[in-house]
mmCIF entry with sequence, helices, sheets and N, C-alpha, C, O atoms, coordinates in Angstrom:
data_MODEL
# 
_entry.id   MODEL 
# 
_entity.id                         1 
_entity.type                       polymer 
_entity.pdbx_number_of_molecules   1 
# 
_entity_poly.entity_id                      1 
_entity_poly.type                           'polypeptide(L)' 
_entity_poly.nstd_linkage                   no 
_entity_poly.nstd_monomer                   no 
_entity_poly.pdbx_seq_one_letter_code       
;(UNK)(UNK)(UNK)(UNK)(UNK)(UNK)(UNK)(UNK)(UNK)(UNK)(UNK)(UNK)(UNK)(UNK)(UNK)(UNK)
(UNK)(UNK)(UNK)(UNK)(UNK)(UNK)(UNK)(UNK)(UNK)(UNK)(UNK)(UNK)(UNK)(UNK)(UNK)(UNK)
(UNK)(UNK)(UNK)(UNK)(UNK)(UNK)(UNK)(UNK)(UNK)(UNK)(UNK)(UNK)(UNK)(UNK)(UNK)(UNK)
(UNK)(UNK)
;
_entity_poly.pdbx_seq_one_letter_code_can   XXXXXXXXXXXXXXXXXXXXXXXXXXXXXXXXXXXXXXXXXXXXXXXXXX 
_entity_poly.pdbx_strand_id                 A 
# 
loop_
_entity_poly_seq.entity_id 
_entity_poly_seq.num 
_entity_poly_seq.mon_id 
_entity_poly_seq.hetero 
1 1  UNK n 
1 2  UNK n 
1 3  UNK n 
1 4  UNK n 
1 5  UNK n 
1 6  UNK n 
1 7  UNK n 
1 8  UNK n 
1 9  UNK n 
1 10 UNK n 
1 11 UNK n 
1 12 UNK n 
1 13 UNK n 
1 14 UNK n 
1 15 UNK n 
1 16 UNK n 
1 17 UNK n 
1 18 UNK n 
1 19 UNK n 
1 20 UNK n 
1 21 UNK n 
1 22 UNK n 
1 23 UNK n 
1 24 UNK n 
1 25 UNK n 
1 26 UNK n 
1 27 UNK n 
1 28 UNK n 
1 29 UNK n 
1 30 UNK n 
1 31 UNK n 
1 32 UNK n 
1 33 UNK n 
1 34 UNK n 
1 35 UNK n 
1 36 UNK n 
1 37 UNK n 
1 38 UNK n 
1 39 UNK n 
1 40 UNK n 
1 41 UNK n 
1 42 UNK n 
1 43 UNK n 
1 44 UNK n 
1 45 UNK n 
1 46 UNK n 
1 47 UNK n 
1 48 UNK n 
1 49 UNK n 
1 50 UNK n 
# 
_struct_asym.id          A 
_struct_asym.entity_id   1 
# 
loop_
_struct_conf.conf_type_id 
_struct_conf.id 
_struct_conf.pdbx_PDB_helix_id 
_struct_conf.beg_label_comp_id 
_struct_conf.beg_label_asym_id 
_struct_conf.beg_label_seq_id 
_struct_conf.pdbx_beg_PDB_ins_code 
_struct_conf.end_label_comp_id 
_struct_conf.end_label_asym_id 
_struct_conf.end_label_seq_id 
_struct_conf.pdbx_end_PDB_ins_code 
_struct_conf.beg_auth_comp_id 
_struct_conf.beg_auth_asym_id 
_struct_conf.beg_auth_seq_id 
_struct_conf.end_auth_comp_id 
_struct_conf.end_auth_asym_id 
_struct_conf.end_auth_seq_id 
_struct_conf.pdbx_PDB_helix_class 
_struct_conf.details 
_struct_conf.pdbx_PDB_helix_length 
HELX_P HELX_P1 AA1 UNK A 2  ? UNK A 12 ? UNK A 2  UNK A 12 1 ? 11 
HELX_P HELX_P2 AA2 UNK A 14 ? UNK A 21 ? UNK A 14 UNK A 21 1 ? 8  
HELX_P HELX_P3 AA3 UNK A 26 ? UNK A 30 ? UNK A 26 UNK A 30 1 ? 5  
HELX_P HELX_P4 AA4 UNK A 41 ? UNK A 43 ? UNK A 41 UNK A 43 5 ? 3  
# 
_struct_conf_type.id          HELX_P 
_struct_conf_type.criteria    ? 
_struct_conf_type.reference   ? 
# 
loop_
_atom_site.group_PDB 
_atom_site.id 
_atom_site.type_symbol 
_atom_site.label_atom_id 
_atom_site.label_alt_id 
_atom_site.label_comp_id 
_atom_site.label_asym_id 
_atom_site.label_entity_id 
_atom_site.label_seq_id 
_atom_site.pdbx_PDB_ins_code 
_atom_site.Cartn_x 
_atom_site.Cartn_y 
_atom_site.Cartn_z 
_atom_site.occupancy 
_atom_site.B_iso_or_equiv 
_atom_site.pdbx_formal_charge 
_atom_site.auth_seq_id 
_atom_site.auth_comp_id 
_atom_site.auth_asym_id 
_atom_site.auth_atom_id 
_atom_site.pdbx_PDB_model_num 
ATOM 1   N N  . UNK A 1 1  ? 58.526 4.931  -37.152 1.00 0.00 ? 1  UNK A N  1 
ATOM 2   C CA . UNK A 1 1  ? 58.509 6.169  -36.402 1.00 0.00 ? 1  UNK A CA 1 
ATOM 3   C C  . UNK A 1 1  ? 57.672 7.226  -37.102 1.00 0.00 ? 1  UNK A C  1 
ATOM 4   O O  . UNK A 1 1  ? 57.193 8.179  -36.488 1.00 0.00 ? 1  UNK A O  1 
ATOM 5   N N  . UNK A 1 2  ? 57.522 7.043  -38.317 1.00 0.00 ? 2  UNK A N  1 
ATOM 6   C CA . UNK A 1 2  ? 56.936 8.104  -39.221 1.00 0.00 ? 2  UNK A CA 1 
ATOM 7   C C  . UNK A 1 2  ? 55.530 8.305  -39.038 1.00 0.00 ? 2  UNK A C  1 
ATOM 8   O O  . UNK A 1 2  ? 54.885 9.316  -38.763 1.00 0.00 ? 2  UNK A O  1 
ATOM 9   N N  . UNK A 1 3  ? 55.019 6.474  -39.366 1.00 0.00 ? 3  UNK A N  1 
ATOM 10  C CA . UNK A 1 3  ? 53.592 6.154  -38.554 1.00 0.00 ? 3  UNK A CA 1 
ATOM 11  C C  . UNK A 1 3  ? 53.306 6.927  -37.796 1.00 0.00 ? 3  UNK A C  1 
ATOM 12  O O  . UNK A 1 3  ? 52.507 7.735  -38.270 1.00 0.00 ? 3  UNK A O  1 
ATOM 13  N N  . UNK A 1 4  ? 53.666 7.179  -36.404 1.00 0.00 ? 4  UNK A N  1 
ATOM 14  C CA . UNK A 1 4  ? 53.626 7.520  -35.050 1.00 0.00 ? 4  UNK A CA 1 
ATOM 15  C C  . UNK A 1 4  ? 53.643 8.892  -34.822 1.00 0.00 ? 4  UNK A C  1 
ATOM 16  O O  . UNK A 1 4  ? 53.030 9.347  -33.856 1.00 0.00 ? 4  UNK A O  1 
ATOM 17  N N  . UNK A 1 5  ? 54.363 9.727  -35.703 1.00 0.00 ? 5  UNK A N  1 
ATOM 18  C CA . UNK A 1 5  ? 54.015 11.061 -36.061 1.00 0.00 ? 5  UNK A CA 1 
ATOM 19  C C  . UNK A 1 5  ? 52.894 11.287 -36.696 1.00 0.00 ? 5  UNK A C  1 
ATOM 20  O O  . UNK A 1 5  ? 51.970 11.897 -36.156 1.00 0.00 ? 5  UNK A O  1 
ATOM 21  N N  . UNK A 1 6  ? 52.831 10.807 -37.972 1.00 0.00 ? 6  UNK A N  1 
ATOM 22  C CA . UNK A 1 6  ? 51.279 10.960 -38.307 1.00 0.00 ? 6  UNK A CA 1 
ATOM 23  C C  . UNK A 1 6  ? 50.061 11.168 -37.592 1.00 0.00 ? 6  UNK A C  1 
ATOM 24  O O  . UNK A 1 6  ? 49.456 12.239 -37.636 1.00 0.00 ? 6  UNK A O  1 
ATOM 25  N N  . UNK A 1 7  ? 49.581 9.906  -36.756 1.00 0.00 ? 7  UNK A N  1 
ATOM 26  C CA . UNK A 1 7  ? 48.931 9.714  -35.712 1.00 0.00 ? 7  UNK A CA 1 
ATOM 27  C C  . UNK A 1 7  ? 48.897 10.344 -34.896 1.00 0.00 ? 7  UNK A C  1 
ATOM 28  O O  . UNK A 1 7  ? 47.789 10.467 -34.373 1.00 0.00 ? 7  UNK A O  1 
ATOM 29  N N  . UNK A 1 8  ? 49.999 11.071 -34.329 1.00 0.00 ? 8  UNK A N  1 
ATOM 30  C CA . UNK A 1 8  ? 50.065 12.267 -33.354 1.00 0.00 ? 8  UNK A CA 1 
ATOM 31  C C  . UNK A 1 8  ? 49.500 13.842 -34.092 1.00 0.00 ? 8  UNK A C  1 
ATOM 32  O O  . UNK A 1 8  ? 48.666 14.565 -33.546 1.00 0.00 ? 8  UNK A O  1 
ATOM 33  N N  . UNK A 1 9  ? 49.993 14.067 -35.083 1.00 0.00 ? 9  UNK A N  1 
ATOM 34  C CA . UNK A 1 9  ? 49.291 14.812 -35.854 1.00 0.00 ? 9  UNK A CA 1 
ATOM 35  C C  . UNK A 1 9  ? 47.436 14.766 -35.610 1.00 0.00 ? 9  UNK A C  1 
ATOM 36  O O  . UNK A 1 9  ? 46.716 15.457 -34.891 1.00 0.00 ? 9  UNK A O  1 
ATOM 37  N N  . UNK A 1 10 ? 47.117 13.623 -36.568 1.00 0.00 ? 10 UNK A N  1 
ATOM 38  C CA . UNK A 1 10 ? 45.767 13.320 -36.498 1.00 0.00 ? 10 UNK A CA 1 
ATOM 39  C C  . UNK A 1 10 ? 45.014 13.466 -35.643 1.00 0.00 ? 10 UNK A C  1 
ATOM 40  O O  . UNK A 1 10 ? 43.914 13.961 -35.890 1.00 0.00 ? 10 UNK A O  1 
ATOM 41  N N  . UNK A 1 11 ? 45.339 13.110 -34.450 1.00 0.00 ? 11 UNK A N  1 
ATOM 42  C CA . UNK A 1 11 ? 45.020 13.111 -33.053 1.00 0.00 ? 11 UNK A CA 1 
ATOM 43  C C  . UNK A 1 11 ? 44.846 14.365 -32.603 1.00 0.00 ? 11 UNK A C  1 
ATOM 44  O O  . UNK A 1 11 ? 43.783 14.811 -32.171 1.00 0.00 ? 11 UNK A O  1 
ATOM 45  N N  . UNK A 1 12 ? 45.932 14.984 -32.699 1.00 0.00 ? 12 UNK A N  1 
ATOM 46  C CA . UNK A 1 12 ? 46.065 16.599 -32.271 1.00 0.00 ? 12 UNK A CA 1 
ATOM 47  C C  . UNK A 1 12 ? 44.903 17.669 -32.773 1.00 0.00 ? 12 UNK A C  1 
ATOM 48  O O  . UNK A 1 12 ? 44.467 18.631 -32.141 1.00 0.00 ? 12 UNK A O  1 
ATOM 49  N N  . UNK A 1 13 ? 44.414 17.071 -34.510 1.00 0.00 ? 13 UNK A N  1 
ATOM 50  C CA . UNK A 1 13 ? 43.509 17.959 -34.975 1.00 0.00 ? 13 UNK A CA 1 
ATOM 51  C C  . UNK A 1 13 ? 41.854 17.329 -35.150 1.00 0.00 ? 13 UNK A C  1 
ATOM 52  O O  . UNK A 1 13 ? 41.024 17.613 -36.014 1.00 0.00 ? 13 UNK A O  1 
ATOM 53  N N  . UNK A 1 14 ? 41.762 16.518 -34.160 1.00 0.00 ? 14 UNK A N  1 
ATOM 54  C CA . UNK A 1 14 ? 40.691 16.019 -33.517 1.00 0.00 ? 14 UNK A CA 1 
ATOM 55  C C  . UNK A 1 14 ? 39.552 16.730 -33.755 1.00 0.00 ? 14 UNK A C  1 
ATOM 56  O O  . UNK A 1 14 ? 38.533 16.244 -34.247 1.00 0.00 ? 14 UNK A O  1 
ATOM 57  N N  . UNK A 1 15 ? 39.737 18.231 -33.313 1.00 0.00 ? 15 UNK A N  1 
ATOM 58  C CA . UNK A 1 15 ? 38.466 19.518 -32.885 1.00 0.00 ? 15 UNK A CA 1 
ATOM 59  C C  . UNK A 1 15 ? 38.353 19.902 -34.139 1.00 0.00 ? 15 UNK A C  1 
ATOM 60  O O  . UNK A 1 15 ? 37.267 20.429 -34.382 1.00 0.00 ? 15 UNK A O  1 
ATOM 61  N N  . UNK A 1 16 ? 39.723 19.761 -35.788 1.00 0.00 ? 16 UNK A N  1 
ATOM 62  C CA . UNK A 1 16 ? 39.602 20.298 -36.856 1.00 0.00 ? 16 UNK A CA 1 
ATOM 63  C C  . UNK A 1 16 ? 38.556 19.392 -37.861 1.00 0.00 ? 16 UNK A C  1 
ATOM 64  O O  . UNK A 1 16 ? 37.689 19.647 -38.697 1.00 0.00 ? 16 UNK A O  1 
ATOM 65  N N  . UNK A 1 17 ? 39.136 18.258 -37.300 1.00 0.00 ? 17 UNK A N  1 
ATOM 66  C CA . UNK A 1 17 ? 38.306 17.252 -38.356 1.00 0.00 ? 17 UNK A CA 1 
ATOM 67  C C  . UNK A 1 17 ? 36.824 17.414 -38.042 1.00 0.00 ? 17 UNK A C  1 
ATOM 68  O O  . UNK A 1 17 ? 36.125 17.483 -39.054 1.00 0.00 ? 17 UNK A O  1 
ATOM 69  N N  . UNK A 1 18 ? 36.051 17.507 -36.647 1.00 0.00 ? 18 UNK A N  1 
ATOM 70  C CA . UNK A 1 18 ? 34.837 17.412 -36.079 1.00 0.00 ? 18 UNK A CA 1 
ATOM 71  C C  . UNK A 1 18 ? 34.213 18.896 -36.858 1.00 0.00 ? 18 UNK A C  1 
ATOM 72  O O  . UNK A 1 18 ? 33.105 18.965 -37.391 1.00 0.00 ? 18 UNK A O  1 
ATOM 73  N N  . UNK A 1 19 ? 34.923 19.696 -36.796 1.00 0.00 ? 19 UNK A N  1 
ATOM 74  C CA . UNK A 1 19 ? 34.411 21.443 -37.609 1.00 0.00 ? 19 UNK A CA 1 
ATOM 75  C C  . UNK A 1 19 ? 34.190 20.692 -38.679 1.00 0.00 ? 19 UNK A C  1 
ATOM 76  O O  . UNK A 1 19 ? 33.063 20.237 -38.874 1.00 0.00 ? 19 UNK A O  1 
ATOM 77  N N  . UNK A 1 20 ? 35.201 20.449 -39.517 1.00 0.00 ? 20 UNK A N  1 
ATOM 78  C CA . UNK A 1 20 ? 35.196 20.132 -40.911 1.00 0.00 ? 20 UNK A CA 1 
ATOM 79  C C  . UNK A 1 20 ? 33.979 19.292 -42.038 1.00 0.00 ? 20 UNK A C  1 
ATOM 80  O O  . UNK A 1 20 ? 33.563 19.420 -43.190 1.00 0.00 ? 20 UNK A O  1 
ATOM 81  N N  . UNK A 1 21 ? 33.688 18.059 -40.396 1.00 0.00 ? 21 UNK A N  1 
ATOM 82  C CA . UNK A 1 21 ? 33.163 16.591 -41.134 1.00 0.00 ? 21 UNK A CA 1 
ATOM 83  C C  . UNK A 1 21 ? 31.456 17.040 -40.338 1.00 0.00 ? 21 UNK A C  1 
ATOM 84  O O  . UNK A 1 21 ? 30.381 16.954 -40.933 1.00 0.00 ? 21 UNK A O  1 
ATOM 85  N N  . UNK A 1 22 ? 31.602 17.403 -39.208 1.00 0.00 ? 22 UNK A N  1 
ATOM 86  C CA . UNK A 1 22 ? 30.727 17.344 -38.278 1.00 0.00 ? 22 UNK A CA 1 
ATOM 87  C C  . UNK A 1 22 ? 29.215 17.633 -38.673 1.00 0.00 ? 22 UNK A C  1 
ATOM 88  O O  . UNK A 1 22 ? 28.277 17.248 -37.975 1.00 0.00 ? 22 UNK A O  1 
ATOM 89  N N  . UNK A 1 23 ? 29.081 18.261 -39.715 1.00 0.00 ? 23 UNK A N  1 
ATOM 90  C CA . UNK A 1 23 ? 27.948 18.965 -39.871 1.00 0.00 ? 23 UNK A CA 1 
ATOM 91  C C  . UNK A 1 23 ? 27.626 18.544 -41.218 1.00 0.00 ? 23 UNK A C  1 
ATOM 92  O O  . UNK A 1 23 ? 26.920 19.325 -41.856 1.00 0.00 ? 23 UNK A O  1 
ATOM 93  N N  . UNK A 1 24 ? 28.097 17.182 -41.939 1.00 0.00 ? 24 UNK A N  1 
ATOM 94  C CA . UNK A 1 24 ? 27.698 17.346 -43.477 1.00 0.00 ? 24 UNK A CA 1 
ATOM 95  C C  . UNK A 1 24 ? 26.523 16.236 -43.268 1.00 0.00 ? 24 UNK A C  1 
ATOM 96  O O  . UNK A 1 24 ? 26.104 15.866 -42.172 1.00 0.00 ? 24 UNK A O  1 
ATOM 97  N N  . UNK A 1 25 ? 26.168 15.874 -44.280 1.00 0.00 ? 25 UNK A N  1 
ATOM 98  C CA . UNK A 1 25 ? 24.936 15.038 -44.611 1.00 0.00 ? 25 UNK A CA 1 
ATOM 99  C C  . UNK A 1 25 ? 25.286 13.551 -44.750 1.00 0.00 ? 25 UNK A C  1 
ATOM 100 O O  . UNK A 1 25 ? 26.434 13.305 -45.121 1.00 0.00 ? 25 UNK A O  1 
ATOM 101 N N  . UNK A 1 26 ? 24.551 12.640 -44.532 1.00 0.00 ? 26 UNK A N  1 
ATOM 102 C CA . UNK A 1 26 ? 24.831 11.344 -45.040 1.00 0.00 ? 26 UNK A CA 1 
ATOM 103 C C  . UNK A 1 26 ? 25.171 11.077 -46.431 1.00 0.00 ? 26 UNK A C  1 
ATOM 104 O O  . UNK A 1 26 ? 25.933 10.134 -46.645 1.00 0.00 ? 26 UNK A O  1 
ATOM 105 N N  . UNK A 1 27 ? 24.534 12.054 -47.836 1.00 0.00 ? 27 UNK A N  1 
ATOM 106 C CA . UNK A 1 27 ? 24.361 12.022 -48.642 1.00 0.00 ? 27 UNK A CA 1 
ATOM 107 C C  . UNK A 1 27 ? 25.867 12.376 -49.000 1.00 0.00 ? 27 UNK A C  1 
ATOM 108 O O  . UNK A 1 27 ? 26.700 11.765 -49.669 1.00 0.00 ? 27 UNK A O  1 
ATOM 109 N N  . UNK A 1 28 ? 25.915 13.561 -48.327 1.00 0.00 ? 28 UNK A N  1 
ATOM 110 C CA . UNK A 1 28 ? 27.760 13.883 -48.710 1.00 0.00 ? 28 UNK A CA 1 
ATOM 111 C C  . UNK A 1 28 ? 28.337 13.317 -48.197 1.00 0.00 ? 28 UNK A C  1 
ATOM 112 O O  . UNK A 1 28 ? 29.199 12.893 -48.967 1.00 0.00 ? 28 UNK A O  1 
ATOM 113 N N  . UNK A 1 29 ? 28.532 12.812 -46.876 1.00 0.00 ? 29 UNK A N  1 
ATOM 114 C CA . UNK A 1 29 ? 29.549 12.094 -46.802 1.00 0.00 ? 29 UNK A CA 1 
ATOM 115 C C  . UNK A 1 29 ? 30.000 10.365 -47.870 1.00 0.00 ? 29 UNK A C  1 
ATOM 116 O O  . UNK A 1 29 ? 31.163 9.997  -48.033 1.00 0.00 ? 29 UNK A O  1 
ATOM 117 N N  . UNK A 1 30 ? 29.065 9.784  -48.293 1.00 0.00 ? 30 UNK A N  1 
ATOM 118 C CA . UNK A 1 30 ? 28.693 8.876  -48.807 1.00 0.00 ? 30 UNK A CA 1 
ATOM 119 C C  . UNK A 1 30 ? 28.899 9.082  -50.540 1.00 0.00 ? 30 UNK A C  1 
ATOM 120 O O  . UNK A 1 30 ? 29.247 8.124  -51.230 1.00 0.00 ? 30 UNK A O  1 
ATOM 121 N N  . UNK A 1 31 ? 28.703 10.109 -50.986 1.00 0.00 ? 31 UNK A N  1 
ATOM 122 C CA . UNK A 1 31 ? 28.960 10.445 -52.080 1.00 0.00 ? 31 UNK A CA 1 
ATOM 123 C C  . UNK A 1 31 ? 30.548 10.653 -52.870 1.00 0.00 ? 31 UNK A C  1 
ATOM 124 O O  . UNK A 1 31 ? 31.438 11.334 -52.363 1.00 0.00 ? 31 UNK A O  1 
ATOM 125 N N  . UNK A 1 32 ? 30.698 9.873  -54.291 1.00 0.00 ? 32 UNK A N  1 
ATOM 126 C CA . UNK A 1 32 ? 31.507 10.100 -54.326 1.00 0.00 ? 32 UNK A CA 1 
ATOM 127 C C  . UNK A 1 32 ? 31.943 10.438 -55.994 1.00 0.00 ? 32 UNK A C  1 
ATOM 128 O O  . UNK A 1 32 ? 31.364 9.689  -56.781 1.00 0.00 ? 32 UNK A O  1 
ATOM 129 N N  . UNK A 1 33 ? 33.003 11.589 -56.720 1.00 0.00 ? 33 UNK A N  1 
ATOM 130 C CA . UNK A 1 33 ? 32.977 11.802 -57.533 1.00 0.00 ? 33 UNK A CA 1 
ATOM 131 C C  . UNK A 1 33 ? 32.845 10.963 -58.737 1.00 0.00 ? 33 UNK A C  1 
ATOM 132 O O  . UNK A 1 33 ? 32.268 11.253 -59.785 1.00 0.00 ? 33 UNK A O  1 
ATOM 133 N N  . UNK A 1 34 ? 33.489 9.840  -58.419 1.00 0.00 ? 34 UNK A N  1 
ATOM 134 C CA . UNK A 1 34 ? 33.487 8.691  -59.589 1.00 0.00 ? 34 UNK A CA 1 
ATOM 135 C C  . UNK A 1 34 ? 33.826 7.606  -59.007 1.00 0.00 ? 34 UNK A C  1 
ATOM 136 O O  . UNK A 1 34 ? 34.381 7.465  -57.917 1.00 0.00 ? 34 UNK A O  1 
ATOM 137 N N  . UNK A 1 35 ? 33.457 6.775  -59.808 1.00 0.00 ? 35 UNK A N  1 
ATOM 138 C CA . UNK A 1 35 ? 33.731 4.991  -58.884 1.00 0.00 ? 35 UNK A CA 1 
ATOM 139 C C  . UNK A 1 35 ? 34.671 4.935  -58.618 1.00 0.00 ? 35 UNK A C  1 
ATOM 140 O O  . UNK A 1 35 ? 34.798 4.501  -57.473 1.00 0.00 ? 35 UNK A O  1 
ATOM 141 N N  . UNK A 1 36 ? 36.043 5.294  -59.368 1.00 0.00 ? 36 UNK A N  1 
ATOM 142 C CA . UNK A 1 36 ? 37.235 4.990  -58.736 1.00 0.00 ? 36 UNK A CA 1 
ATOM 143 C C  . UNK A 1 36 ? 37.946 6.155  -57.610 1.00 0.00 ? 36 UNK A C  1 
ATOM 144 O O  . UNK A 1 36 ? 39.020 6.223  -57.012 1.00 0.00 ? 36 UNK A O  1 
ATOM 145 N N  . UNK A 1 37 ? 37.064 6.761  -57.671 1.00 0.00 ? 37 UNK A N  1 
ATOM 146 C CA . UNK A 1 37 ? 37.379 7.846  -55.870 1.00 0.00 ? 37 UNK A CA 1 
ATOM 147 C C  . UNK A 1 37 ? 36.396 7.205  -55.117 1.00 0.00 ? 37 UNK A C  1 
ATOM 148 O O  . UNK A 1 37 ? 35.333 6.594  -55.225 1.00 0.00 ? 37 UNK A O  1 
ATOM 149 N N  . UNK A 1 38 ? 37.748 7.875  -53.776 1.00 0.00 ? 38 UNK A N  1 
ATOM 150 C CA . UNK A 1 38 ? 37.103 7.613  -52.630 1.00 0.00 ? 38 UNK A CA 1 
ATOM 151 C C  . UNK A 1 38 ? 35.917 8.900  -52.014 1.00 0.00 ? 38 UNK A C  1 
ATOM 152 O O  . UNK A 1 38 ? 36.076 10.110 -52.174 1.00 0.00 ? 38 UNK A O  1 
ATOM 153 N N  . UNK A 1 39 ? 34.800 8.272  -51.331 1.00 0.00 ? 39 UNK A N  1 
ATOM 154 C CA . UNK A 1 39 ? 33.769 9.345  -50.826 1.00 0.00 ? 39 UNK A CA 1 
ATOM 155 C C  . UNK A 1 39 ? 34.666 10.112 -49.279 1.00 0.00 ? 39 UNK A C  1 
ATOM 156 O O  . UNK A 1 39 ? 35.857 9.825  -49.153 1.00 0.00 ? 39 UNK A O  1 
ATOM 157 N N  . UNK A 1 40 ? 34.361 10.541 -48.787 1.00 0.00 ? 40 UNK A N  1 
ATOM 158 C CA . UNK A 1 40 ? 34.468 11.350 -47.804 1.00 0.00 ? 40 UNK A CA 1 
ATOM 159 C C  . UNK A 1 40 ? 34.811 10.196 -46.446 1.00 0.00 ? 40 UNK A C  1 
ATOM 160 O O  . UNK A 1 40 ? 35.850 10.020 -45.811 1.00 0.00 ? 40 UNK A O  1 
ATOM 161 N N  . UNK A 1 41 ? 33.746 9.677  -46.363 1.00 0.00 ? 41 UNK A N  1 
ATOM 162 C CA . UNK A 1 41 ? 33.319 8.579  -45.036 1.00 0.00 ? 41 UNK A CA 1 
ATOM 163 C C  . UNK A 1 41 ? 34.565 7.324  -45.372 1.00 0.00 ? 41 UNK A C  1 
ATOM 164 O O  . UNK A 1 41 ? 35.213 6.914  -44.409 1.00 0.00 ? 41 UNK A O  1 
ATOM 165 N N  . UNK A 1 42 ? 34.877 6.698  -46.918 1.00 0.00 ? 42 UNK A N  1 
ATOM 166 C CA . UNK A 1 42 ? 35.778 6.199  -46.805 1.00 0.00 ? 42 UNK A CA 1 
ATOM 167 C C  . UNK A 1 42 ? 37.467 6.646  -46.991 1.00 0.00 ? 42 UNK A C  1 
ATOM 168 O O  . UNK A 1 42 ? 38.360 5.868  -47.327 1.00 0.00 ? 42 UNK A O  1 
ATOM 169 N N  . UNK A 1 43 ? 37.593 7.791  -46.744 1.00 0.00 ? 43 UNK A N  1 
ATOM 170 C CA . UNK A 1 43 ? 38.988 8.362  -46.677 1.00 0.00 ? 43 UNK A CA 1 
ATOM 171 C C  . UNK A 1 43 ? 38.484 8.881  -44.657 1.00 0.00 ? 43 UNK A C  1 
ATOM 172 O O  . UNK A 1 43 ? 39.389 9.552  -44.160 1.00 0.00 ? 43 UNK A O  1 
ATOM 173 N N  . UNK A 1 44 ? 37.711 8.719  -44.027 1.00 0.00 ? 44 UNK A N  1 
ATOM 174 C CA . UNK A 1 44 ? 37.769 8.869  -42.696 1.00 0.00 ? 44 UNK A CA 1 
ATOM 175 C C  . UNK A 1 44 ? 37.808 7.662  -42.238 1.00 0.00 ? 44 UNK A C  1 
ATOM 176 O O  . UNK A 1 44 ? 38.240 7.477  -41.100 1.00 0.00 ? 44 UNK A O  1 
ATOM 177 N N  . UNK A 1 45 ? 37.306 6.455  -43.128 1.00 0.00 ? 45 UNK A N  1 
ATOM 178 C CA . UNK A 1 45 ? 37.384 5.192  -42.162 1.00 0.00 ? 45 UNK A CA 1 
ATOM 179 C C  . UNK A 1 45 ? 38.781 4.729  -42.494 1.00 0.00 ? 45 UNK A C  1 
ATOM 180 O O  . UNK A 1 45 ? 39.483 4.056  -41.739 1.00 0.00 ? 45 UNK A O  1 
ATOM 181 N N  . UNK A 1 46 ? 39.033 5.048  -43.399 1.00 0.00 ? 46 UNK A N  1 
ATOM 182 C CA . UNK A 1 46 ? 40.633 4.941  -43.850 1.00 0.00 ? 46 UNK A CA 1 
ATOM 183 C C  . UNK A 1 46 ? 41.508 5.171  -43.127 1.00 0.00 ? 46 UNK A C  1 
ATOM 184 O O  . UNK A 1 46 ? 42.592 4.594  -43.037 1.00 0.00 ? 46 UNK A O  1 
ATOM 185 N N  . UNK A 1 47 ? 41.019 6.225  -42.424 1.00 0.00 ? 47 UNK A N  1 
ATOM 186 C CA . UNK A 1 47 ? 42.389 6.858  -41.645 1.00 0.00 ? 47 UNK A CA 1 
ATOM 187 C C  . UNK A 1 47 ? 41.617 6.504  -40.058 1.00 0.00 ? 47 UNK A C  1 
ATOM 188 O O  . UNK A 1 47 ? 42.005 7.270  -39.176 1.00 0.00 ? 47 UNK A O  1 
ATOM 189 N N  . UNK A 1 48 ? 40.868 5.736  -39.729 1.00 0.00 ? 48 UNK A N  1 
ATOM 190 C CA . UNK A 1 48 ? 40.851 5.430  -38.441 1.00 0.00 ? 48 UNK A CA 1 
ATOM 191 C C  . UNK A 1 48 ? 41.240 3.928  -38.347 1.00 0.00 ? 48 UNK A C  1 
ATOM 192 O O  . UNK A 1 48 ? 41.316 3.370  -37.252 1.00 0.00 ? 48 UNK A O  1 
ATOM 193 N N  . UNK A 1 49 ? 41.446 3.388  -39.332 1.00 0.00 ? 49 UNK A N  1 
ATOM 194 C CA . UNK A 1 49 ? 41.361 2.031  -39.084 1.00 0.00 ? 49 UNK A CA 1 
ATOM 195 C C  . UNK A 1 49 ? 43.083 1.544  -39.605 1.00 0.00 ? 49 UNK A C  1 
ATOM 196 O O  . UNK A 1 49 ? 43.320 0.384  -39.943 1.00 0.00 ? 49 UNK A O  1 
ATOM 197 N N  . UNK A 1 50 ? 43.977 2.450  -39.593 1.00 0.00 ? 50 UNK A N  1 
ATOM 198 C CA . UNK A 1 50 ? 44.905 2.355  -39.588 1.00 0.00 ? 50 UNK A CA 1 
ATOM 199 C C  . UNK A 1 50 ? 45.939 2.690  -38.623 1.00 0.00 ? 50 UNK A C  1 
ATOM 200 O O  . UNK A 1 50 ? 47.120 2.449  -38.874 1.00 0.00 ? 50 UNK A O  1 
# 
C-alpha cells in the first residue's frame, strides 16, 4: 500500500519534476559526483522503472 502512495505522489508532481529536470543538459544530467553516486538521469530512470 505504501508503494501505491508513493506513486501517487510522483505522479501528482509530474509538472514539478518537468520545471526541475526539463531544461538541464545532457552533460548534467549524465554527470555524476563520484562513481559510486548516482547521476541525475539514473535516479529518474530509477524511479520510472519501478
Amino acid at each position: 500500500m505504501l508503494h501505491q502512495i508513493i506513486i501517487s505522489k510522483l505522479e501528482n508532481n509530474t509538472d514539478v519534476f518537468k520545471a526541475l529536470l526539463g531544461k538541464i543538459s545532457t552533460g548534467q544530467a549524465i554527470w555524476k559526483p563520484s562513481s559510486d553516486k548516482w547521476s541525475v538521469l539514473e535516479v529518474i530512470n530509477h524511479l520510472h522503472d519501478k
